[in-house]
C-alpha positions in Angstrom: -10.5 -4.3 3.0 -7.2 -2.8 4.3 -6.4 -5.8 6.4 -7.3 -9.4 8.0 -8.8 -8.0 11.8 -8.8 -10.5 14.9 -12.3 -11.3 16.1 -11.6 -9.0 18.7 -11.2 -6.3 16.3 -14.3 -6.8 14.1 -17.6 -5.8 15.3 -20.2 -7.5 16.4 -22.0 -7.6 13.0 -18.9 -8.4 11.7 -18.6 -11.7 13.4 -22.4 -12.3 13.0 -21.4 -12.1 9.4 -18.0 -14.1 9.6 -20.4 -16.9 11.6 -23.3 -16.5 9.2 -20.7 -17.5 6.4 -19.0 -20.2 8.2 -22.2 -21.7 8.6 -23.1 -21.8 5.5 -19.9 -23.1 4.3 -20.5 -26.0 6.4 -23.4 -26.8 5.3 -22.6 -26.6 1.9 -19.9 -29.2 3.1 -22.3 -31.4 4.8 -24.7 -32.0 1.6 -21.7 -32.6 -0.8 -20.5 -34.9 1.8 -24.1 -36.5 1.7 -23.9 -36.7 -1.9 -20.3 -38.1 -2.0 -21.8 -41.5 0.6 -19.7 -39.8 3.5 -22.3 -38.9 5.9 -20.6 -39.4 9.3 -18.6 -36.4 7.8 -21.8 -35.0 6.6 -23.5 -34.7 10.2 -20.2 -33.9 11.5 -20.3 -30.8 9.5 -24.2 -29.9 9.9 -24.0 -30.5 14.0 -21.4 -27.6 14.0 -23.3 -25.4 11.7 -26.3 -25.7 13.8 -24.3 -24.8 16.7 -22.6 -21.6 15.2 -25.8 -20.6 13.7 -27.6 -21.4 17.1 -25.2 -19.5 19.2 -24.5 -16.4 17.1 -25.6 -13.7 19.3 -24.0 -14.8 21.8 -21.0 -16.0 20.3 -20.8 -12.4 18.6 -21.4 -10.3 21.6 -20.1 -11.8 24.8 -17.8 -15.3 24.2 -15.5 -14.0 22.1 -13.4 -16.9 22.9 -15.7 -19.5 22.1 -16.3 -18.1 19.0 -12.9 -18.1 18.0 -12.9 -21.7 19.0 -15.8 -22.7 16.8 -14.3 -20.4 14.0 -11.2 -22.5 14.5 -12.7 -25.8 14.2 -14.9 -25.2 11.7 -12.4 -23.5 9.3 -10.5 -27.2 10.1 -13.2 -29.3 9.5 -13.9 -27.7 6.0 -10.5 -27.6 4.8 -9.7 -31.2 5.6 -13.6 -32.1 3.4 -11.8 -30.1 1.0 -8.0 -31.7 0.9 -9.3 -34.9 1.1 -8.3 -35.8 -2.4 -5.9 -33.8 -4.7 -7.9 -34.6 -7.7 -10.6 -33.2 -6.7 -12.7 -30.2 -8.6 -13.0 -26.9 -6.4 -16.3 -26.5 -4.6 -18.0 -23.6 -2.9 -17.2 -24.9 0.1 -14.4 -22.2 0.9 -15.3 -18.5 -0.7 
């Protein structure tokens, strides 16, 4: 890859992709949260996967916007599953 591109800049199967993934990351997110006896954190994380991965077409084609939004808050939410304690192992949550 030569360079990070703006969702403006990728195509749109690009940001089906870069949605697809995000997605998935949540999920992934939402059953170790499940496992770890956090599941307000857990359906937190599944509701916006289910959203992404119910909106992709449009997100990827026409609201640009709200995609980067969702990208945004998603990205947020899986960091802060992550950095929740220093200690712990690295997961697949983040690729």
């Amino acid at each position: 890859m030569k360079g990070s591109k703006t969702i403006t800049q990728m195509s749109v199967r690009e940001r089906q992709d870069i949605l697809a993934a995000v997605a998935d990351a949540l999920e992934t997110s939402a059953k170790e949260a499940m496992i770890e006896g956090n599941p307000s954190f857990a359906a937190n994380s599944e509701n916006l996967a289910l959203t992404i991965r119910g909106s992709v077409y449009g997100l990827a084609n026409n609201d640009l916007k709200a995609a980067e939004i969702l990208l945004q808050q998603a990205m947020t939410l899986i960091e802060q599953f992550r950095f929740r304690d220093p200690h712990r192992p690295e997961t697949l949550t983040l690729h």
